[in-house]
C-alpha positions in Angstrom: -8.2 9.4 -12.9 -5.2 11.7 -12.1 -1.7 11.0 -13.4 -0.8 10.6 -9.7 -3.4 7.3 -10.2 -2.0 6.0 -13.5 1.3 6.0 -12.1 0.4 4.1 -9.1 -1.2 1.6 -11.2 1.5 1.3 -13.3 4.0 0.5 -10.6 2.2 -0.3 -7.3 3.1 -3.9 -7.4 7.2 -3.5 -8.3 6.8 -0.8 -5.3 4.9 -3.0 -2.9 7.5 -5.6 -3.2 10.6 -3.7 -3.0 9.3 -2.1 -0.3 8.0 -5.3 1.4 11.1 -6.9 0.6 9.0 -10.2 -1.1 10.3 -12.9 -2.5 8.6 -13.6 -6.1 7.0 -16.3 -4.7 5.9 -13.9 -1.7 4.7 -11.7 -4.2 2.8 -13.9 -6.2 0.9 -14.7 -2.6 0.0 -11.1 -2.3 -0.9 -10.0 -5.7 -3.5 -13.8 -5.2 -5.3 -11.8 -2.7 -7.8 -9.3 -4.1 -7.8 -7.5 -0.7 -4.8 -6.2 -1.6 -5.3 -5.0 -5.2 -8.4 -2.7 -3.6 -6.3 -1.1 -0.6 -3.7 -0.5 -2.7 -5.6 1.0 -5.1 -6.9 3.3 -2.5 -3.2 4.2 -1.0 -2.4 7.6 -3.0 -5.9 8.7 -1.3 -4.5 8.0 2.1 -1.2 9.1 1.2 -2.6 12.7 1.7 -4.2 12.0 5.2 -2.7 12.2 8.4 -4.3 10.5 11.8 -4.2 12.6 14.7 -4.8 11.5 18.4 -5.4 13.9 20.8 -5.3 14.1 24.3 -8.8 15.0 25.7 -8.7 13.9 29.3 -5.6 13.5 31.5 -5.2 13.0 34.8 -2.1 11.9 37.0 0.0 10.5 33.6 3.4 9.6 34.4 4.1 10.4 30.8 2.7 13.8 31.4 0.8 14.0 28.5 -1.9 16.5 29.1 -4.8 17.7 27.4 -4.4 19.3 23.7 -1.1 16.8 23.2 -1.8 15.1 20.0 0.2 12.3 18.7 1.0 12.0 14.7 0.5 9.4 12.4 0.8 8.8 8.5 -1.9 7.5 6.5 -0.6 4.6 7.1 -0.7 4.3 11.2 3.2 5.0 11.1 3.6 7.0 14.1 6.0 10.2 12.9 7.6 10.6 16.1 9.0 14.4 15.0 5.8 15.9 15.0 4.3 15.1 18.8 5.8 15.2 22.2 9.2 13.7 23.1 7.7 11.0 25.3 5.0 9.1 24.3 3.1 6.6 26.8 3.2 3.1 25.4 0.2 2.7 27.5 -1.3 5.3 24.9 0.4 3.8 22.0 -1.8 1.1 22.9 -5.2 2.8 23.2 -4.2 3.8 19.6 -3.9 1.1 18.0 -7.5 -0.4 17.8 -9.0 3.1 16.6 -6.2 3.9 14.1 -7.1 0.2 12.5 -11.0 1.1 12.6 -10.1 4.4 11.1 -7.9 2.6 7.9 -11.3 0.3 7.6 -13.3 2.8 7.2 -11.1 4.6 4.6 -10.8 1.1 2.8 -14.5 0.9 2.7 -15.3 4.2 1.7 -16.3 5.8 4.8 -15.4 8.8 6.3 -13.1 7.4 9.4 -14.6 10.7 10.8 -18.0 9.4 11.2 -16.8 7.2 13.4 -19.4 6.4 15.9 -16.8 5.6 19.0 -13.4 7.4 18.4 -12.0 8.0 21.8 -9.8 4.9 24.1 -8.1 5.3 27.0 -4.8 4.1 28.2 -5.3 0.9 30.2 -4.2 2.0 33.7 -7.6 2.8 35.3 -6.4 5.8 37.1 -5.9 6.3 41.1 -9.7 6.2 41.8 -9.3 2.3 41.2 -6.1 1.7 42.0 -3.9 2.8 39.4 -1.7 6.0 38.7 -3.4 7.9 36.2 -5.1 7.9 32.7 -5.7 9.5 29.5 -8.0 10.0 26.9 -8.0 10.6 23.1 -9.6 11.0 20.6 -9.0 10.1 17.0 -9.6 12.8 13.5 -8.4 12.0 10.6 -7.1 15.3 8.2 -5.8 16.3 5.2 -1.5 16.2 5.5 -1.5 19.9 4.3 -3.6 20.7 7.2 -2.3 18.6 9.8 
């Protein structure tokens, strides 16, 4: 186990509930829940990852996002808004939100969120062919911070 680790296990509950902003009584709740002593043990791992979205398909988005656009995203699934374009689709923000949760699973579970079998959603306007204005695709990775 690194140092990084020990530390985290010497502090991860004081920083979980400042950070949270939990009563004690809120706190006892959380710490009852052994879900959260086994993600949290995991959180200096995924700390170090970012989750990157990228546009793969785009056709007629009023957002203009096009193709290579990739949205940015902590470890976490905290969208770092200084990193990707300066208009993002909620539309998108949506399609994101089911795979970046998958991803975090996976992570939590030991799996490589990479090996994910399905990692590409739409926005949910279905484009002008049926109706609507236009649509994108991404697709989901998951990479080290350094390289991301």
């Amino acid at each position: 186990m690194s140092i990084r680790d020990h530390l985290w296990n010497a502090a991860k509950w004081k920083v979980m509930k400042d950070h949270l902003g939990y009563t004690d009584e809120e706190m006892k709740a959380f710490r009852e829940n052994p879900r959260n002593e086994d993600v949290l043990s995991k959180a200096p791992a995924l700390l170090d990852k970012r989750i990157v979205l990228e546009v793969v398909a785009s056709q007629g988005c009023n957002s203009r996002h096009k193709v290579g656009d990739k949205l940015y995203f902590d470890g976490a699934g905290n969208l770092l808004t200084n990193r990707g374009p300066k208009k993002i689709c909620i539309y998108a923000l949506n399609a994101a939100t089911s795979m970046i949760f998958a991803s975090n699973e996976l992570f939590y579970a030991g799996v490589d969120p990479n090996d994910m079998r399905f990692k590409r959603a739409a926005c949910f306007d279905v484009g002008v062919q049926c109706g609507g204005w236009g649509r994108i695709v991404l697709e989901l990775s998951v990479q080290d911070r350094k390289d991301a």
